[in-house]
N, C-alpha and C positions, 0 to 999 in steps of 0.2 A: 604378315598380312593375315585376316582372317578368314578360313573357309566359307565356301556359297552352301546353306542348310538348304539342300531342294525337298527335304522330306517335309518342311511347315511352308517352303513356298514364299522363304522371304529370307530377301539378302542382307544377312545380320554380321556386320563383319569385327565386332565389340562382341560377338557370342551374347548378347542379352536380345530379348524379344523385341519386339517394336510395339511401344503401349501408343496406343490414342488417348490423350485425356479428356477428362469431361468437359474441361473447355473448348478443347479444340469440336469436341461434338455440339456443344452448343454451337459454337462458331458455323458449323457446316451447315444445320439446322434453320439457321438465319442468312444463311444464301439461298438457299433452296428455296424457304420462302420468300424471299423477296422477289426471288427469277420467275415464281409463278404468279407472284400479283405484277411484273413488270410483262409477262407476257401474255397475261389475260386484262389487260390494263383498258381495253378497247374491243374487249370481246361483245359485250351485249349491248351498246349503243353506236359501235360503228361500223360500216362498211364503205370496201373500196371497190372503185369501179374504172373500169381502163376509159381509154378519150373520149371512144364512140359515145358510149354512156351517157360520157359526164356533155358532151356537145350536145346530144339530143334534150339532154335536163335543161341543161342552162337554157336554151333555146324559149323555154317552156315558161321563162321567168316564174319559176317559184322558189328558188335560193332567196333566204335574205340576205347573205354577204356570203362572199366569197373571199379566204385569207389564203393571200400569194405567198407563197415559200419561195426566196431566190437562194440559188446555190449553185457554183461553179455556171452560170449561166443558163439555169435550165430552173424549173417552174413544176412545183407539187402542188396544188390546188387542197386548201380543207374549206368545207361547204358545207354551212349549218341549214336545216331548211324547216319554219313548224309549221307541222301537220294540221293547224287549228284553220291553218290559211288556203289549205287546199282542198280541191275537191277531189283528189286522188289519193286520197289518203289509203284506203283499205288495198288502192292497187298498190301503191308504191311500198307497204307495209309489206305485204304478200310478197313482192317482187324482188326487194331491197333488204328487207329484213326477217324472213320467214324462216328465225332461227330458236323460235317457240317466248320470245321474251316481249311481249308488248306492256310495258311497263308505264306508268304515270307522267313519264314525261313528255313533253308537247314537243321537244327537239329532240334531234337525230342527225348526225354528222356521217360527211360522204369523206373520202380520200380518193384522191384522184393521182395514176401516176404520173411519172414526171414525165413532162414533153420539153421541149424546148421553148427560151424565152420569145424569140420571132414568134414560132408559127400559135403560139399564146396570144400574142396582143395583135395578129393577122383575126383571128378568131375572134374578140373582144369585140376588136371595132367594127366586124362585120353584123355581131350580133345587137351591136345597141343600133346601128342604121337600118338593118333589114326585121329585127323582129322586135325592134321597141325597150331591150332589155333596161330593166332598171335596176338591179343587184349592184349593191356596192360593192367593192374592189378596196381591201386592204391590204399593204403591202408588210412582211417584215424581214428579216433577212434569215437567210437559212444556220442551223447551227450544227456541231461537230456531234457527230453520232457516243463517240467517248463521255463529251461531258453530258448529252443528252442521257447515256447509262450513270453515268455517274451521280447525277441530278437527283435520279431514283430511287438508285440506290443508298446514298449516303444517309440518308434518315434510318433505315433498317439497319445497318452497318454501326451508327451512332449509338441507338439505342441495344443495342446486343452487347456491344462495347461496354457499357452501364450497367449491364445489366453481370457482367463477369466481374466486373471490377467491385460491384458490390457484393458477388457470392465471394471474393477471393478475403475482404476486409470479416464478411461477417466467420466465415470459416476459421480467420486468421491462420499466419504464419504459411502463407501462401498457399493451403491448400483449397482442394473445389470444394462444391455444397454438399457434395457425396460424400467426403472428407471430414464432413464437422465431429463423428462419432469419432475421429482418432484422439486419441489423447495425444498432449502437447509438452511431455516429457522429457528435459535435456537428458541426454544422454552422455557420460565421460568417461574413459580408460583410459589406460597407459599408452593408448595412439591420440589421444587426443592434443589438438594444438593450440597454440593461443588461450592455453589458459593456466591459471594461476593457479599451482598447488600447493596447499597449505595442510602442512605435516603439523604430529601432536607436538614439536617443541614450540610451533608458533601459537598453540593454546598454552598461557599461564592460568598459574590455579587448576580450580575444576580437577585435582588429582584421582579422587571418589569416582569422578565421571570418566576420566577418561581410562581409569583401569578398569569400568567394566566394557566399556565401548573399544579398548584395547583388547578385550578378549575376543568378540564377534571378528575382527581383522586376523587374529590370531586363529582364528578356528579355518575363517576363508583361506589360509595362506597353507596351514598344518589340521586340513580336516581330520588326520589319518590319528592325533595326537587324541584327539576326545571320541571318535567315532569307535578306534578300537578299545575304549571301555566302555560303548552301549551308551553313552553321550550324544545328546540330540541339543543344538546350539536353540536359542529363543526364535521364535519366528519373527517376533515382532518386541522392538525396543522403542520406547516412550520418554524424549525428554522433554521432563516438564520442570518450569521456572517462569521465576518473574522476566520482563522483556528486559532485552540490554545483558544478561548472561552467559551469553556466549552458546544458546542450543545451536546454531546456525554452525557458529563457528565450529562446533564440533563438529558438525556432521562431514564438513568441508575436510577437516582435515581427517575423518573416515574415506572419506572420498580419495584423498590426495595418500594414505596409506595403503588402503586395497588394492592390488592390482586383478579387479574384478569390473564390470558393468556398472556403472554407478547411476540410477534413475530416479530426478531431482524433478520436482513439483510440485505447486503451492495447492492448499485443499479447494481455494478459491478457483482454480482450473479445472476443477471437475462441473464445476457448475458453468450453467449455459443456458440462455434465452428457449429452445427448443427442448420439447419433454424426451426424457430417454437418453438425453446427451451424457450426462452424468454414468449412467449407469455403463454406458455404452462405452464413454473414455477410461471406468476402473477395468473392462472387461477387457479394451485394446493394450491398458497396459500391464496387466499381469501377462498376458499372451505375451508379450515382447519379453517379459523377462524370465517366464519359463525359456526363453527360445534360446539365450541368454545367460542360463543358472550357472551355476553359481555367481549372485548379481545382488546388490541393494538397491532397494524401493525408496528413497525419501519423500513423506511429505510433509511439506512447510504448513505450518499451524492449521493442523490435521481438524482442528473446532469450526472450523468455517463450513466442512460436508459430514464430522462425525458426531455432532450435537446429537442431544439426549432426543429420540421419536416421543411423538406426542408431546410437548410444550407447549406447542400455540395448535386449539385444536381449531382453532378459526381456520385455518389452511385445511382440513380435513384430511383423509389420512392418505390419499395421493399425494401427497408432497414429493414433488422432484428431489428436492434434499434426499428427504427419505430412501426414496429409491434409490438416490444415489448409495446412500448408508449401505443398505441393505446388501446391495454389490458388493461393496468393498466387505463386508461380513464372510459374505458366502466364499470368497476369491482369498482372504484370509484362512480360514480355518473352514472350508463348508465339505463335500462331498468326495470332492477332488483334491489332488495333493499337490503341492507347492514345496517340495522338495529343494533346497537352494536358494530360491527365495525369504532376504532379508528384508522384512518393513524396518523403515525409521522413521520417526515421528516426533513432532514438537508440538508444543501447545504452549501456551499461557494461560490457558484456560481448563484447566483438567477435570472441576469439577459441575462441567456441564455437556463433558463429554459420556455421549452410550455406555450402560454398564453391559452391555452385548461386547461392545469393542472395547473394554479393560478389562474382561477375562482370561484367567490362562488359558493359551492357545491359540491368541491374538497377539496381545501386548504383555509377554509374559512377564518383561519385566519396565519397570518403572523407575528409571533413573532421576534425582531430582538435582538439579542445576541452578542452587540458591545464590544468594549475593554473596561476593566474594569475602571472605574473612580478613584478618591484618595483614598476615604472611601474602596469603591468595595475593592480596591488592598490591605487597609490593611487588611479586614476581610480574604482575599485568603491567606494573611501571618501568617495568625492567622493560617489557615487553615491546610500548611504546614509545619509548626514550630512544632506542636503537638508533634511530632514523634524525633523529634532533639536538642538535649542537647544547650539549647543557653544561654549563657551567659546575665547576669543581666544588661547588660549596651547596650544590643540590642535596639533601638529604633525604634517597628512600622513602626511611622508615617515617619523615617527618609528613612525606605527602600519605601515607598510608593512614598516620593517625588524621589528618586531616581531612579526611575523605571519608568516614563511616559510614556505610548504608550504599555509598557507590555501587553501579555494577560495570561490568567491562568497558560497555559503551559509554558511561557517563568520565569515566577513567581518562579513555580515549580524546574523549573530548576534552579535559582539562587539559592534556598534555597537546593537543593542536590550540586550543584558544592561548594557554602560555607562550605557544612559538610563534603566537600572532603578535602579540602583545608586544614581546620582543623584538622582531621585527619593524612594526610600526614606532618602537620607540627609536630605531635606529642601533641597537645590541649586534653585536658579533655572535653570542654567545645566549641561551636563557637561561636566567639568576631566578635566585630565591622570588624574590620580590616579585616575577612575573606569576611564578606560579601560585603566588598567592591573592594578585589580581586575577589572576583565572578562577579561581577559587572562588572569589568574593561574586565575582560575576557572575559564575553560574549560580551560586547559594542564594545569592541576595538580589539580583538581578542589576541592572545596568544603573550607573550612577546618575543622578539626576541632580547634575550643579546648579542647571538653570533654572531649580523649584523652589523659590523667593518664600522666606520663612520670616514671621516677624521675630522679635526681639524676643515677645513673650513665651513665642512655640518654641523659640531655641533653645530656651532657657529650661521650657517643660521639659521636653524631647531630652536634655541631655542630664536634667535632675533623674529620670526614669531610665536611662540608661546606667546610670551609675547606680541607682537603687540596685537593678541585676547583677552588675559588677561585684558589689559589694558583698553579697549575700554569698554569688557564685564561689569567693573569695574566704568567706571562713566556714560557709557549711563543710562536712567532712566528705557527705558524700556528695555533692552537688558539681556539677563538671567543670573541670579546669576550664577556667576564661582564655581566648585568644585574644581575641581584640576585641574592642568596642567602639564605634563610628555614628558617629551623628546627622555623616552624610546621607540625603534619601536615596535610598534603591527602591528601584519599580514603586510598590504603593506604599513603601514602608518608608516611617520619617527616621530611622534610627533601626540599628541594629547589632546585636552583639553574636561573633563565634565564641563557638567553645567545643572543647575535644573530648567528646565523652568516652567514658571507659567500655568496653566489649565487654560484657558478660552476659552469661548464659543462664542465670536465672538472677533476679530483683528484689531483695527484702521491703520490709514496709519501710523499716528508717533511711532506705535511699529512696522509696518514690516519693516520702514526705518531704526530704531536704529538697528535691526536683521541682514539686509541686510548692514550698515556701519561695525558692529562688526565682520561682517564674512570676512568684507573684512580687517580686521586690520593686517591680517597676510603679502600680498602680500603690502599692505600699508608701513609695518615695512622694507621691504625687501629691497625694492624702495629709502625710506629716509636714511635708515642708511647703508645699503651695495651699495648703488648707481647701485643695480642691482637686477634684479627676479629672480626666480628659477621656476620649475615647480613644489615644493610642493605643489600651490593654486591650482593646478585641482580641487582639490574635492570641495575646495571651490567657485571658479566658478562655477563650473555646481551648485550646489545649490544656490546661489547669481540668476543666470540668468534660471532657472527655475521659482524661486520666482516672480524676474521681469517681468517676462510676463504675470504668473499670474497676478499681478497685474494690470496691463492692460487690457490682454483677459478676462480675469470671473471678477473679481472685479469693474472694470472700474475706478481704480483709476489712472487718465491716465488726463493730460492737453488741450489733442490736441485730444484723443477721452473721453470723459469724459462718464458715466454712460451707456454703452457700455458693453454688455456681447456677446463674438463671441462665443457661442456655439455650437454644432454640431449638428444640427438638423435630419440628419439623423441615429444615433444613431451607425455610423461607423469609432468611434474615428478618424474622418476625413479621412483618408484613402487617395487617391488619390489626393482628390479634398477640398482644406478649405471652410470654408464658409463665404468667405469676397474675397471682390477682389484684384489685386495689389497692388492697390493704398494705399487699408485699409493697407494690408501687411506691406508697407515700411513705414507707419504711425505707426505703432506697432513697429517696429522695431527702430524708431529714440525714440519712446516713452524710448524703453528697452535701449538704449543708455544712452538717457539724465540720466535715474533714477542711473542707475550704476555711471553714472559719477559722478554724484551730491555726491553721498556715497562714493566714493574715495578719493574727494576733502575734502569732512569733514572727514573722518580716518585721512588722513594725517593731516589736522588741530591738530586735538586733540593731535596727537602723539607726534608733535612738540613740544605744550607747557606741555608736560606731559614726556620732553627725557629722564629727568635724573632720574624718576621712572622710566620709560622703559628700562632704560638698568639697573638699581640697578635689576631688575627682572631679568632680562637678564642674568645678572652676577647669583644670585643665581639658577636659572636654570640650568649654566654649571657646579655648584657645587655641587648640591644635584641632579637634574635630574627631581626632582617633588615637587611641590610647591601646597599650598593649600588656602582657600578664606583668613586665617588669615594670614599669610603671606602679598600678597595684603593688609589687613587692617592694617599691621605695616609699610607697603611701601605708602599708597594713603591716609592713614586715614579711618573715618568711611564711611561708602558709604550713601549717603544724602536719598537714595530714599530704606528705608526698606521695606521688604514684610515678610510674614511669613517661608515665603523659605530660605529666608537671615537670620531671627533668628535660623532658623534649619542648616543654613550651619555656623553660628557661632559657638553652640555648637559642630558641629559636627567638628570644626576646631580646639577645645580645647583638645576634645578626640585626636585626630590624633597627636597636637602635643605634648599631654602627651605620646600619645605610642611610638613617636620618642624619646623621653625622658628615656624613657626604656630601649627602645633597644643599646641607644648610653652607 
């Protein structure tokens, strides 16, 4: 049992103090007043007067009604009486009411107390036979003194009620209105329950990242290891990358390795409808994690409160934001020390964040967490798969090349939309074949059987498919074809994969073959229908994006050669380029001649290549979908192999055993 503390004068038997909250103060606040407008409720227009009184009044006929109160058999008299009608008004004033309030109203209510109900109507009928009375007589029944408190009260009581429940929602996370400057910062340790901890083997890839974010755990665990050579850990770490990379993910599983204070918060939680909130919740939480130290600070895409000041000067230069910033500036690196305190930090946006807060002393260092690479992607499939019944004839490395440009979460997802697939088809097991409907679907969007095509669009549609095929097929460096489909996805009538090669820097003679195969489809359309359609949009604009690139940044350009127009002002050009006219229209005959030059050679090839192009052609109006091997029993073997080509060979053998199957 707990001791009685008589020295604070309160019986605390949990040893902790006894707080009042602000609610419950509001609460008290809204009885109190209500008890004193229920008890002055009848202060300045009534008075009551005992029997004698009230018999000598009555007597008097100047009541205009008189309301009977019955109750347990006995009789309260209320008695309105106006003054406009009497000639006693200044005595009865004086007399009755001489409590300083003569106020505008023409009535005035008497209380009479209770007699009993005989010697009441004894009285009535004496007074209408002997003094004339004419005062009407209403009756109504008496009621319970409880509900009559309750009556009164329950409106103040209602609205107090409303009035908490709206400070509790706007404060959120249940605290008062006094409460909104707290910040709202999960907190997790090695006591913590019910929750998921996620170590660095369940991050694949990301090796770069996670051995520098493995050293800050390592310092928190063996400070003694770098402190005794005069080593001072970063205050503050920065991961920045595209979305879908896994910054989150890491941080989680910092989280789930440190056995320190771990304080998680998105930048969006600093901000708040009231001014000074912001600056007020960075202030509440460093204070917590000084109390705390040695402790990490996360905040989730730190650009939402650490944007560059002055931007939009239309807000002028009180900006809440700001202030917010300014906080977290000073509470980082300002006056005061922060000894133990680790920031972590994420963005996708790094280059519109404060160069206040990306200086050493802040964010000393700057990890970048880009798309994953070949290897990277298959270790995240590895990662995935765990959990999902996959069939023996799955190939890794085959979902890795097929996946370029993915990031974790995109990964993630193909391998849940595969086990759906599977599933819905009724599989034990998920096969190749799903995971390449997974594939299609997210690449090329969802199949659209029910989009009714004439004879003639079919026929365009899969002449211009095979034009791409074809080219894809003997350029050297142009990328291995997967398949090609004439089915429409989302807004596209037709569409071809292919599995490009990963490299790390691009010659001219591979973006020209790129830019010739892209154009093979409008190429085919031209030569054999003797006419275009608009299906090549999508392929122009990426054709003549390319092109300028190559121009403007690359400078692979005849007439401007080694030439980078950059933007020096850092205003992705905005109004004004940074080259003059003349440059302009030099750029522009540049982006002419390259296009041309690439169109002239599509058509070239296509010519001496017709009667595969339309043997393609043809099985494309038959089957709908065609694959690299296919091609290789149409063009022969393709001269120029790569590792991507042996894997889309196999990968063409599987496919067309599974057509084999199914037929």
């Amino acid at each position: 049992m707990g001791k009685l503390k008589n020295n604070k004068g309160i019986f605390d038997w949990n040893h902790k103090p006894i707080k009042i909250g602000t609610n419950w103060l509001f609460f008290l606040i809204s009885i109190l007043f209500g008890l004193i407008i229920f008890s002055n409720k009848n202060s300045f227009s009534s008075k009551s007067v005992n029997w004698s009184e009230f018999q000598c009044l009555f007597n008097q006929n100047i009541f205009d009604d008189v309301v009977v109160n019955l109750h347990d058999n006995k009789v309260t008299a209320r008695i309105t009486v106006n003054f406009f009608k009497e000639k006693y008004v200044s005595d009865l004033r004086k007399k009755y009411f001489d409590n300083g309030y003569y106020g505008t109203l023409s009535e005035e209510e008497f209380f009479c107390t209770t007699v009993p109900y005989s010697e009441f109507a004894d009285f009535y009928k004496k007074a209408i036979t002997k003094y004339g009375v004419s005062t009407v007589l209403r009756y109504e029944e008496g009621h319970n003194l409880l509900w009559y408190v309750f009556g009164n009260l329950f409106p103040i009581l209602f609205f107090a009620g409303i009035w908490m429940l709206i400070m509790r929602r706007m404060s959120g996370a249940g605290k008062g209105v006094f409460n909104v400057g707290k910040n709202k910062a999960q907190i997790y340790d090695k006591n913590s329950i019910n929750v998921e901890k996620i170590t660095f083997k369940d991050v694949a890839g990301l090796s770069e990242a996670k051995q520098e974010v493995e050293e800050i755990v390592d310092f928190l665990k063996k400070s003694d290891k770098y402190t005794g050579l005069g080593a001072k850990i970063p205050k503050g770490v920065l991961l920045v990358g595209p979305p879908g990379t896994g910054k989150t993910l890491l941080a989680k599983a910092v989280a789930g390795e440190a056995n320190v204070p771990f304080f998680s918060m998105s930048g969006s939680d600093f901000v708040e409808m009231f001014v000074g909130v912001g600056a007020s919740r960075v202030r509440d939480l460093f204070s917590q994690a000084k109390d705390k130290s040695p402790c990490i600070v996360f905040i989730d895409e730190i650009d939402a409160v650490g944007r560059a000041r002055g931007r939009n000067p239309n807000i002028g230069a009180n900006d809440e934001r700001e202030n917010t910033l300014n906080q977290l500036l000073t509470e980082m690196d300002g006056f005061g020390s922060n000894t133990g305190v680790i920031v972590l930090a994420a963005t996708n946006r790094v280059d519109i964040l404060d160069k206040a807060l990306l200086r050493a002393g802040r964010f000393d260092r700057q990890i970048s967490v880009d798309l994953p690479e070949f290897r990277d992607r298959m270790e995240i499939f590895v990662v995935h798969l765990r959990n999902i019944k996959v069939d023996s004839s799955v190939n890794m490395e085959v979902l890795a090349r097929q996946s370029p440009g993915f990031s974790g979460a995109d990964i993630a997802n193909v391998c849940n939309e595969a086990a759906l697939i599977a599933a819905r088809s009724g599989k034990e097991l998920v096969q190749v074949e799903d995971f390449t409907n997974a594939l299609d679907r997210i690449i090329g969007g969802l199949e659209k059987k029910s989009k009714v095509m004439t004879t003639e669009e079919r026929q365009t549609v899969a002449l211009h498919e095979a034009g791409h095929a074809t080219l894809s097929w003997i350029l050297k460096y142009a990328n291995p074809l997967i398949k090609v489909t004439i089915v429409p996805r989302s807004k596209a009538l037709g569409a071809a994969w292919y599995m490009p090669e990963e490299r790390q820097i691009t010659t001219y003679q591979q973006l020209q073959d790129e830019l010739c195969s892209t154009l093979g489809g409008r190429a085919a359309e031209e030569l054999f229908l003797e006419k275009i359609s608009t299906g090549a949009a999508n392929d122009l604009e990426r054709i003549t994006k390319q092109a300028y690139a190559m121009v403007v940044y690359y400078g692979m350009s005849e007439l401007l050669p080694n030439m980078n127009y950059y933007d020096i002002t850092g205003q992705d050009w905005g109004l004004q380029k940074p080259y003059s006219d003349g440059t302009a229209r030099l750029i522009d005959k540049e982006v002419q001649r390259i296009i041309k030059e690439q169109y002239d050679r599509a058509k070239i090839i296509l010519i001496e290549y017709r009667k595969q192009h339309q043997q393609l052609t043809n099985i494309l109006l038959e089957r709908e979908v065609i694959y690299a091997g296919d091609l290789e029993q149409i063009f022969g073997k393709r001269k120029w192999l790569s590792r991507s080509q042996e894997i889309l060979e196999q990968q063409s053998v599987l496919n067309q055993s599974n057509n084999k199957s199914k037929e």
